[in-house]
C-alpha positions as CSV (number, residue, x, y, z in Angstrom):
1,X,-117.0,245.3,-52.3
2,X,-117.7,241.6,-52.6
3,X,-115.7,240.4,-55.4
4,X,-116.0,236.4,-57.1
5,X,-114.0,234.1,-55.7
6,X,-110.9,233.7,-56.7
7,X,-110.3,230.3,-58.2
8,X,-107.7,228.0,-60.1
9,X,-107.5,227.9,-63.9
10,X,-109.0,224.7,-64.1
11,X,-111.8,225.4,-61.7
12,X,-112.9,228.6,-63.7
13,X,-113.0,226.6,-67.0
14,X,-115.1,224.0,-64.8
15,X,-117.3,226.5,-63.9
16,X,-117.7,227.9,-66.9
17,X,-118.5,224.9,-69.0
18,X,-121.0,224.1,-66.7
19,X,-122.7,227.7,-67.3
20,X,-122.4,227.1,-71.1
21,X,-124.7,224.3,-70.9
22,X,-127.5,226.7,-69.7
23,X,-126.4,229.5,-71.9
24,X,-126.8,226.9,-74.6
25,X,-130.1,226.3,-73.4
26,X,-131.2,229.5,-73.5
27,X,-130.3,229.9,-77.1
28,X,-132.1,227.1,-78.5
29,X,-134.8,228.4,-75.9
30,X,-134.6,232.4,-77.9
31,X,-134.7,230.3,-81.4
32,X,-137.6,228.5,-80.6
33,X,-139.3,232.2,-79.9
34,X,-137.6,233.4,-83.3
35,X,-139.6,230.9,-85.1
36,X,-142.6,231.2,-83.2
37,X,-142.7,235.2,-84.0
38,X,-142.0,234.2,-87.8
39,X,-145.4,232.8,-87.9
40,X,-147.5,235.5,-86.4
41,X,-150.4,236.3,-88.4
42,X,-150.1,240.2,-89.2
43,X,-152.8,243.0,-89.7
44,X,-153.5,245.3,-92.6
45,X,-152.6,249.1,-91.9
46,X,-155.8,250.9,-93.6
47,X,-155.1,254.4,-92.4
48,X,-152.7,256.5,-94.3
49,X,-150.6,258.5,-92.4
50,X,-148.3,260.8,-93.4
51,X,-145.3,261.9,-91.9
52,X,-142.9,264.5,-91.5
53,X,-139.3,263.8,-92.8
54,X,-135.4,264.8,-93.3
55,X,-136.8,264.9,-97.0
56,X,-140.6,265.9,-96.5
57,X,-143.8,264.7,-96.2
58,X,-144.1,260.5,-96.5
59,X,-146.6,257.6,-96.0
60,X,-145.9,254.7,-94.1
61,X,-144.9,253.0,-97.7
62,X,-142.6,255.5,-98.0
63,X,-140.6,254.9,-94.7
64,X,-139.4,251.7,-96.2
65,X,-137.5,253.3,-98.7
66,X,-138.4,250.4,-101.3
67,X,-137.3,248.0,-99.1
68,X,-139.3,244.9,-98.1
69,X,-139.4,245.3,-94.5
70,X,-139.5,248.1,-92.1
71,X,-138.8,248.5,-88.0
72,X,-139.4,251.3,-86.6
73,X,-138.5,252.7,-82.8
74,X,-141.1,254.5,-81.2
75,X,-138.8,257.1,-79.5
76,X,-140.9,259.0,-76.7
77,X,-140.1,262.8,-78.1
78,X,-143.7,264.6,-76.5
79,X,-144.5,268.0,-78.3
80,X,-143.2,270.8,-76.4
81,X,-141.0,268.7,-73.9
82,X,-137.8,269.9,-72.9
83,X,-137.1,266.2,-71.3
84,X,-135.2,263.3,-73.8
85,X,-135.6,260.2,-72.9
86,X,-132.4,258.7,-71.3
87,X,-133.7,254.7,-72.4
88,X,-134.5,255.5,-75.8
89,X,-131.6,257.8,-76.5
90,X,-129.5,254.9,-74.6
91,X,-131.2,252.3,-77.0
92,X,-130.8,254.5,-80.2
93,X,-127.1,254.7,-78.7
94,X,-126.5,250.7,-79.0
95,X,-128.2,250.5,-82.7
96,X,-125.3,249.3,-85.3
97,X,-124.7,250.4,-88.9
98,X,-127.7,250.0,-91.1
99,X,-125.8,248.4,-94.1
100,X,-126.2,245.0,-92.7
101,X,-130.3,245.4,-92.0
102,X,-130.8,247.0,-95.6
103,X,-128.8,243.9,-97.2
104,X,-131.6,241.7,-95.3
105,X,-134.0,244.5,-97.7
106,X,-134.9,245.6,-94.3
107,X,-135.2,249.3,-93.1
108,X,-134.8,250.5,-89.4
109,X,-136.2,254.0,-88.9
110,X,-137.4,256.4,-85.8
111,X,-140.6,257.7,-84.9
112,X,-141.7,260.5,-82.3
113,X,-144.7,262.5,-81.7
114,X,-142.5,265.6,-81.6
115,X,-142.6,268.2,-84.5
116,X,-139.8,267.9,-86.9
117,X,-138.6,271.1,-85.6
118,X,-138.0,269.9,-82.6
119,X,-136.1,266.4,-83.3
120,X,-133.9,268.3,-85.9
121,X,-131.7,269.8,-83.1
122,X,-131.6,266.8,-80.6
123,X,-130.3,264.3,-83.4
124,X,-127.3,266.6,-84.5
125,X,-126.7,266.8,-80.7
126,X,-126.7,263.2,-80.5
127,X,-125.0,263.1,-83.7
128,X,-127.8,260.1,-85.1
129,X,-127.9,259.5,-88.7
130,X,-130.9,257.2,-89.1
131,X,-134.1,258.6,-90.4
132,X,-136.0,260.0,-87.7
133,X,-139.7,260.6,-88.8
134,X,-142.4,263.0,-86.8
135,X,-145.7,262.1,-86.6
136,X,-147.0,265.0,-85.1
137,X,-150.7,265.8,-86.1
138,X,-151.8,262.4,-86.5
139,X,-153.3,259.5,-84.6
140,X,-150.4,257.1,-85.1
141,X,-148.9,257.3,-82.2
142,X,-152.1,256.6,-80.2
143,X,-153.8,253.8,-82.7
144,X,-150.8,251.9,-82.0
145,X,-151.0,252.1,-78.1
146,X,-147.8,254.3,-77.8
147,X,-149.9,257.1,-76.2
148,X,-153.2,256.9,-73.6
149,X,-154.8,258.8,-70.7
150,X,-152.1,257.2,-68.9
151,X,-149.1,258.8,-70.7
152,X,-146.9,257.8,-73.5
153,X,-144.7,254.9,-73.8
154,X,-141.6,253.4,-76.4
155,X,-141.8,250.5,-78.1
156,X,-140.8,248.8,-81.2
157,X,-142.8,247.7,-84.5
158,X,-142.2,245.5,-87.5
159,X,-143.7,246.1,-90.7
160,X,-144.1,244.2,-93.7
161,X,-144.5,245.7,-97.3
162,X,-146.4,243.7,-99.9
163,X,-146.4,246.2,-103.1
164,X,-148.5,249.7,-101.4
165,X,-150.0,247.4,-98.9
166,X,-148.6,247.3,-95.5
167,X,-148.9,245.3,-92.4
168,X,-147.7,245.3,-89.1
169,X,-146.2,242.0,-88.0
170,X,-144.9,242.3,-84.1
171,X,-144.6,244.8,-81.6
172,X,-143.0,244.6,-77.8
173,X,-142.1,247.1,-75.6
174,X,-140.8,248.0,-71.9
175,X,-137.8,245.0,-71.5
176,X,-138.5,242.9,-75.1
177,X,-136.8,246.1,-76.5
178,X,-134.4,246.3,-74.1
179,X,-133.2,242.8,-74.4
180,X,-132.0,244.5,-78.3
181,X,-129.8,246.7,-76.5
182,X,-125.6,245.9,-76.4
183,X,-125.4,248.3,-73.5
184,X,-127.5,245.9,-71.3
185,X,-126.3,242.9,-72.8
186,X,-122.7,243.6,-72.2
187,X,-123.5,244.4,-68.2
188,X,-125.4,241.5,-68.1
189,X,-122.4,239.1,-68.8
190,X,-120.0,241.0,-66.1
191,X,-119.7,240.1,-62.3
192,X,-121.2,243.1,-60.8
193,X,-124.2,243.3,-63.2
194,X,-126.2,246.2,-64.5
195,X,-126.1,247.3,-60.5
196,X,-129.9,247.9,-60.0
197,X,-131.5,246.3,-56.8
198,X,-133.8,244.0,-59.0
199,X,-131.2,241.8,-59.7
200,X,-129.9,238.6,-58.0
201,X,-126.6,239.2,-57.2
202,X,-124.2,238.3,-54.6
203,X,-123.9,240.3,-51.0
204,X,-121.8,242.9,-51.2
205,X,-122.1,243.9,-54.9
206,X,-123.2,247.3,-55.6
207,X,-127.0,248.0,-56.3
208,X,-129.0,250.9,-57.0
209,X,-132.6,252.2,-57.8
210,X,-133.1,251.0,-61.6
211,X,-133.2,253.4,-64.3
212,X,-131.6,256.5,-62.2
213,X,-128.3,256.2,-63.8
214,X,-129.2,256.4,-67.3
215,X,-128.3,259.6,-68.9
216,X,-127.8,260.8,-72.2
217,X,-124.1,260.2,-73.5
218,X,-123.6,264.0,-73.1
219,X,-124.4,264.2,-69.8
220,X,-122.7,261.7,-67.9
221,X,-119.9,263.5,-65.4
222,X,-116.5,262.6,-66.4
């Protein structure tokens, strides 16, 4: 394998200074988008869907569990699938205690197409704790461009409550949600990467197809 160099002290802290200055930039670069999606206009949410629960049926209002603001992880579960996602599980994986997003009156839930009967037994396996809502029967899933003729896809919503009314205020998918996963984040700031073949890395470094080594946490060997 073809390691770094190998450096003095003094030339490392050189080095890395002179990285920090970009790194910097791209900060004040990812605040300027912060404030940017803070002024999105949002739309009005007219249908009323209802939902399946850990404590029953529930409207979108309801999913916010009287707090102001809601995200919510659209987790590819299909009805009748014996295949779990390995990047959604991995992402679910990364997400942090809910305590600090409810203190910011903001609530972080999961949604799948899947029945309830058939999340129930992948989250204890997982051993997941946040609320993990089905939407099975409805048209949510598809009226928010999660499903089409060509499949269904993950992604990630923000809603904002305004007494019953509520509007959805930003949505990204495919690697915007995956740039809000520690997992990635973490490989991304060690010398041998996240080891897929897209990136640019230095000769010698291992690479491989992208994607083929997620697995669930169960499943990895070893």
């Amino acid at each position: 394998m073809n390691l770094p160099p190998v450096v003095s002290a003094q030339e490392w802290q050189a080095a890395r200074e002179r990285l920090l200055v970009r790194e910097k930039e791209a900060t004040r670069a990812r605040d300027v988008l912060a404030a940017e999606r803070r002024r999105l206009p949002m739309t009005r949410i007219e249908q009323k869907y209802v939902f399946d629960g850990p404590a029953g049926r529930v409207s979108l209002a309801d999913v916010f569990e009287g707090r102001r603001q809601l995200v919510v992880y659209h987790f590819m579960l299909t009805p009748g699938s014996s295949h779990h996602c390995e990047g959604c599980s991995m992402f679910v994986d990364n997400l942090g205690h809910p305590a600090h997003l409810h203190a910011r009156d903001t609530t972080l839930a999961l949604i799948s197409r899947a029945p309830r009967a058939e999340i129930t037994p992948f989250q204890e396996r997982m051993g997941w704790t946040l609320p993990w809502y089905s939407s099975y029967g409805t048209d949510f899933n598809p009226e928010f461009g999660l499903t089409s003729e060509a499949g269904e896809t993950f992604g990630l919503s923000v809603f904002l409550r305004d007494g019953d009314d509520v509007y959805r205020t930003y949505f990204t998918t495919g690697r915007g949600v995956e740039a809000l996963g520690s997992n990635w984040t973490l490989l991304d700031l060690t010398p041998l990467g996240r080891q897929e073949i897209w990136e640019d890395t230095p000769a010698g470094r291992p690479q491989g197809t992208p994607y083929s080594w997620w697995r669930l946490h169960d499943d990895y060997d070893g």
